[in-house]
ROMAR-778729 format. One line per 5 residues: their letters; for each residue x, y, z of C-alpha. Coordinates in steps of 0.05 Angstrom, whole numbers, plus 5000, padded with zeros to 4 digits. Example, Ala and Ser with C-alpha at 12.3 -4.5 7.8 and 13.67 -1.06 7.14 Angstrom:
as	5246,4910,5156 ~ 5273,4979,5143
! end
This chain:
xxxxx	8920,3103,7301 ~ 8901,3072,7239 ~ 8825,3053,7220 ~ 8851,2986,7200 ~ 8873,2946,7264
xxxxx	8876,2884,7233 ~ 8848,2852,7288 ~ 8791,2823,7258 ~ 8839,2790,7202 ~ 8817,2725,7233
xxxxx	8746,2728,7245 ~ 8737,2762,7305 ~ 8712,2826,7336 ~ 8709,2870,7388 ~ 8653,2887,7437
xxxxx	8653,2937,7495 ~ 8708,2922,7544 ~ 8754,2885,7502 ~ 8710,2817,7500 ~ 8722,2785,7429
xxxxx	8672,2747,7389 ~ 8664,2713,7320 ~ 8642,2769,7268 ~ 8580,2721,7255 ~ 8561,2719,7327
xxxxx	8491,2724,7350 ~ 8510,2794,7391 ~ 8549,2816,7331 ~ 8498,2807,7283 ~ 8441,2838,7321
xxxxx	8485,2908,7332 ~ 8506,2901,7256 ~ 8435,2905,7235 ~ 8429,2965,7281 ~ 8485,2994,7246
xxxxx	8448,2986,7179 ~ 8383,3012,7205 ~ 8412,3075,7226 ~ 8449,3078,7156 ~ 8382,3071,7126
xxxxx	8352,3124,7162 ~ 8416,3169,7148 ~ 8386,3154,7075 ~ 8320,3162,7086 ~ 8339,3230,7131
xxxxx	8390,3255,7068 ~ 8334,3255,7019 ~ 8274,3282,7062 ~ 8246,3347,7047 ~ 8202,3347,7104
xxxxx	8235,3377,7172 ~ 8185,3337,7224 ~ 8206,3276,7190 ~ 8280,3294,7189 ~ 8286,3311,7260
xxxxx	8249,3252,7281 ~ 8303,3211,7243 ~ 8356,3244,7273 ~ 8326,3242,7347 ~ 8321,3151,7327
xxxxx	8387,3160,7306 ~ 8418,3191,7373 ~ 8375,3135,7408 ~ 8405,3082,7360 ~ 8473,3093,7385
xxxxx	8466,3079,7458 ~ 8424,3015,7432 ~ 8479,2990,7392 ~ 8528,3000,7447 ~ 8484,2974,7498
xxxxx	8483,2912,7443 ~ 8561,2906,7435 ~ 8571,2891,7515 ~ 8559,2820,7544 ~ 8506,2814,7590
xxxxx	8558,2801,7644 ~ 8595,2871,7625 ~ 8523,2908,7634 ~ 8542,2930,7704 ~ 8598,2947,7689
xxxxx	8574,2994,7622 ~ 8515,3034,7671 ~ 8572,3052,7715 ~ 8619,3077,7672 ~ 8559,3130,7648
xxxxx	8531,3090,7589 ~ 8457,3101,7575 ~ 8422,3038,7571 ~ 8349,3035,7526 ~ 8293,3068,7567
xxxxx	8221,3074,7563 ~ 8227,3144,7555 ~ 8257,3124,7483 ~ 8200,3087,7473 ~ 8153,3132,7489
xxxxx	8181,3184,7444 ~ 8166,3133,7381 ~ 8087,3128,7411 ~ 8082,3212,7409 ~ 8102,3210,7337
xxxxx	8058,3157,7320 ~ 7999,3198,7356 ~ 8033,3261,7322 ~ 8027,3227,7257 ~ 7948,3183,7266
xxxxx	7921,3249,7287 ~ 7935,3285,7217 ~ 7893,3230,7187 ~ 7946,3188,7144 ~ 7904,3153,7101
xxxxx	7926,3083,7086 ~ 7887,3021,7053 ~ 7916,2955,7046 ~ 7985,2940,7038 ~ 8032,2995,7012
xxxxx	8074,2982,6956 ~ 8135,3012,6966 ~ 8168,3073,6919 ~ 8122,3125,6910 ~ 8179,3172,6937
xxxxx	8248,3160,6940 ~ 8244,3188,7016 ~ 8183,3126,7028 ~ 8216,3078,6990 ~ 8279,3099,7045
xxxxx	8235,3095,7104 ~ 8200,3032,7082 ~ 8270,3008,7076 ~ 8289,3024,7133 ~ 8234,2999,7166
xxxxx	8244,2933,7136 ~ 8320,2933,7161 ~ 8290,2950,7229 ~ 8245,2884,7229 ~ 8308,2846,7210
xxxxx	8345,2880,7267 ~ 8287,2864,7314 ~ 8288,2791,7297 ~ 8359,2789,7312 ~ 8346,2811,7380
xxxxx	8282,2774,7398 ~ 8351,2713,7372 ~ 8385,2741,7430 ~ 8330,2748,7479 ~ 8317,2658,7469
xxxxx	8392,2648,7484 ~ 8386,2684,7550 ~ 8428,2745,7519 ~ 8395,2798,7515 ~ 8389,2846,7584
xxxxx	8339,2892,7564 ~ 8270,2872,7531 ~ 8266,2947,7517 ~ 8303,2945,7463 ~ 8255,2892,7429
xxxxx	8192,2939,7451 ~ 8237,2998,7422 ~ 8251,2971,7347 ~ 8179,2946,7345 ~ 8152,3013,7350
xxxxx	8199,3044,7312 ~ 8181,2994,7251 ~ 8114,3020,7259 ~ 8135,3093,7261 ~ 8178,3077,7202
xxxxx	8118,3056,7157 ~ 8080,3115,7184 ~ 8122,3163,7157 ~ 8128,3133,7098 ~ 8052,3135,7090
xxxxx	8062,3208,7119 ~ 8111,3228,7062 ~ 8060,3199,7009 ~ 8005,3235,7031 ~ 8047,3302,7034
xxxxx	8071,3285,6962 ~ 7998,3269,6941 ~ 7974,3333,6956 ~ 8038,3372,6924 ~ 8017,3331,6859
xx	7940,3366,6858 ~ 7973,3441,6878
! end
């Protein structure tokens, strides 16, 4: 089977169980900027040099998958996606972001003010990243007014991980700081 389907020649798309949408559609754009905030994170992840920051990426990344295929199904199809073994965003998830915000406040990250991004090219990925995760938030919080969204988690999710997302960059700063006065 062919990557091109051609399906989508006319403007629509596919979610989970064979529902189809406009490509511009409020579900469809909230899982597309999912999509791009795990591609910026693949970015940030492919130019770290720090291992606590790359397997924290990778451990959002695993996480971002079941949120954008909890994303792509219709609230009426959520039943339906739990029982055929799909994971849907937990708390759990959550709370994994909050330990690696602790992790990271507890080593004393200094920050003042507003950070400019692009002291690194790793910070200037996460704060892009981050930034791509506010977006991706906002689309959600869209789908959450129109009665669309089945899981507020996901809303309490991305807004942590924005935060955890400017931490580390201000965690990759510091550590390049220091390498500067070795």
């Amino acid at each position: 089977m062919s990557i091109a389907t051609k399906t989508g020649d006319l403007g629509t798309t596919g979610l989970m169980y064979n529902r189809r949408v406009s490509k511009c559609h409020a579900r469809v754009e909230a899982y597309g900027c999912v999509d791009e905030l795990n591609a910026a994170l693949g970015l940030a992840r492919a130019n770290g040099t720090h291992e606590f920051v790359s397997s924290t990426l990778l451990e959002v990344q695993k996480d971002l998958v079941s949120l954008m295929g909890e994303l792509a199904t219709a609230v009426e199809d959520i039943p339906r996606y739990v029982k055929d073994g799909f994971v849907l965003v937990a708390p759990e998830m959550t709370t994994k972001l909050d330990a690696a915000v602790k992790q990271i406040e507890s080593e004393s990250v200094s920050f003042k003010g507003w950070a400019t991004p692009g002291a690194t090219i790793q910070s200037a990925a996460l704060d892009l990243a981050r930034t791509v995760c506010r977006r991706a938030e906002r689309r959600v919080c869209a789908l959450q007014e129109v009665n669309q969204l089945n899981n507020a988690e996901i809303i309490v999710f991305l807004n942590r991980l924005s935060d955890l997302l400017w931490l580390l960059a201000r965690w990759v700063e510091s550590r390049a700081e220091s390498d500067s006065k070795d």
